[in-house]
C-alpha positions as CSV (number, residue, x, y, z in Angstrom):
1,X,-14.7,-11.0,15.6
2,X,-13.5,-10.0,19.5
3,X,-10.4,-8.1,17.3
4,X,-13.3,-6.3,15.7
5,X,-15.0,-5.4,18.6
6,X,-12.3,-4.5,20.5
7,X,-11.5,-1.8,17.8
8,X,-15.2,-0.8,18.0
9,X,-15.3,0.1,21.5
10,X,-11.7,2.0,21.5
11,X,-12.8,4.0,18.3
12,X,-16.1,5.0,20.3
13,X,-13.7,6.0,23.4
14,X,-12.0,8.1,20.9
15,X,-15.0,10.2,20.2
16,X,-16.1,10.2,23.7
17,X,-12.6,11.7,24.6
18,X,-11.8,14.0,22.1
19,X,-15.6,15.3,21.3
20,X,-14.8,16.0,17.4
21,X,-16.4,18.4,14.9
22,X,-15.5,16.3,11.9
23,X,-13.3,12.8,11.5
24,X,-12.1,11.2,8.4
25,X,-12.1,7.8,8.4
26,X,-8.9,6.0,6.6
27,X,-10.4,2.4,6.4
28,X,-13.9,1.5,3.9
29,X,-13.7,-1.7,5.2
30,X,-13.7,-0.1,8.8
31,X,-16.1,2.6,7.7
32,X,-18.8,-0.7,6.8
33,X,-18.1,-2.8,9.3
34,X,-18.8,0.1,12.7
35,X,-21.0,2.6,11.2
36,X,-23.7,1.0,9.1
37,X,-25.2,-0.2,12.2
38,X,-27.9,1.5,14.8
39,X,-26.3,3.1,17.3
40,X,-23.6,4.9,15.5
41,X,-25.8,7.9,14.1
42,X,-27.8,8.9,10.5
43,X,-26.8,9.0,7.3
44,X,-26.5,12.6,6.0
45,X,-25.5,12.3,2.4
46,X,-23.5,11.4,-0.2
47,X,-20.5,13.3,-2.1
48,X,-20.0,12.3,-5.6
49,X,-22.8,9.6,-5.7
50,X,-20.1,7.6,-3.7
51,X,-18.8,8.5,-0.2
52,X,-21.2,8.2,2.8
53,X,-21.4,11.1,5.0
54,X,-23.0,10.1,8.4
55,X,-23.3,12.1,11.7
56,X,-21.9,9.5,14.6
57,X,-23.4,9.8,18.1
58,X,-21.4,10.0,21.3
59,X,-21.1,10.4,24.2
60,X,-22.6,14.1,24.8
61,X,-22.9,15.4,21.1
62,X,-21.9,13.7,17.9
63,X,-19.7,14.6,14.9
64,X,-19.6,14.6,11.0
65,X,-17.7,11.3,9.4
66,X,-16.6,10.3,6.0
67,X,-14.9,7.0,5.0
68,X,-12.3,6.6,2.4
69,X,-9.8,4.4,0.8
70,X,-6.8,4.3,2.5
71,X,-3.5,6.5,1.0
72,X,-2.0,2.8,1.1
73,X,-4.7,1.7,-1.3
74,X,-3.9,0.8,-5.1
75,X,-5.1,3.1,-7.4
76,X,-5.7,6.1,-4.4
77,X,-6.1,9.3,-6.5
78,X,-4.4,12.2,-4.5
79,X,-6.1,15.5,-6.6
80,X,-9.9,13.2,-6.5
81,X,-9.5,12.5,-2.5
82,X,-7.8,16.5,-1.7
83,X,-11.5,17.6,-3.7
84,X,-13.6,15.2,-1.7
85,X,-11.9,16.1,1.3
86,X,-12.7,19.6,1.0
87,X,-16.2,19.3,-0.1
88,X,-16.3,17.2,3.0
89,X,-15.2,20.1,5.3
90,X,-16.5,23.1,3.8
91,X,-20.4,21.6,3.0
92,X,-20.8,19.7,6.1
C-alpha cells in the first residue's frame, strides 16, 4: 500500500513538472488503481466502448490521459493499440 502511494505522489510530480498536453498510460492496473479516484480529474469518454479517456488535474492546468495494456502484455495487439492511439491524439 505505502509502494502504491509512493508511486501516486511521484506520478502527480510528474505532471506538475512537465505540465503535459496528453499522457498515455502503460499500466490498466495503474490506470484503476490512481485515476478512478476524486482528485485526479473527469471522465471524458470512451474509445471503442473500452478505454477510459479522463482529463487529470494538476498542478496549474490538467492534461488528456488514456490507459492501456502494457506492450509486455499477452495478447497486446500492435495494429488495434497504433488505431486507438491515434484516435486518442487526433479526437481529444
Amino acid at each position: 500500500m505505502a509502494e502504491k502511494h509512493k508511486a501516486e505522489l511521484a506520478f502527480r510530480e510528474y505532471l506538475n513538472l512537465l505540465k503535459p498536453e496528453k499522457v498515455i498510460v502503460f499500466s490498466s492496473r495503474l490506470w484503476e488503481h490512481f485515476f478512478n479516484k476524486v482528485g485526479w480529474g473527469n471522465h471524458l469518454g470512451k474509445i471503442n466502448n473500452r478505454w477510459n479517456i479522463r482529463d487529470l488535474d494538476y498542478n496549474g492546468g490538467s492534461c488528456k490521459a488514456i490507459g492501456l495494456h502494457h506492450p509486455s502484455t499477452r495478447g497486446f495487439n500492435v495494429p488495434e493499440f497504433q488505431n486507438i492511439i491515434s484516435k486518442f491524439l487526433s479526437d481529444y
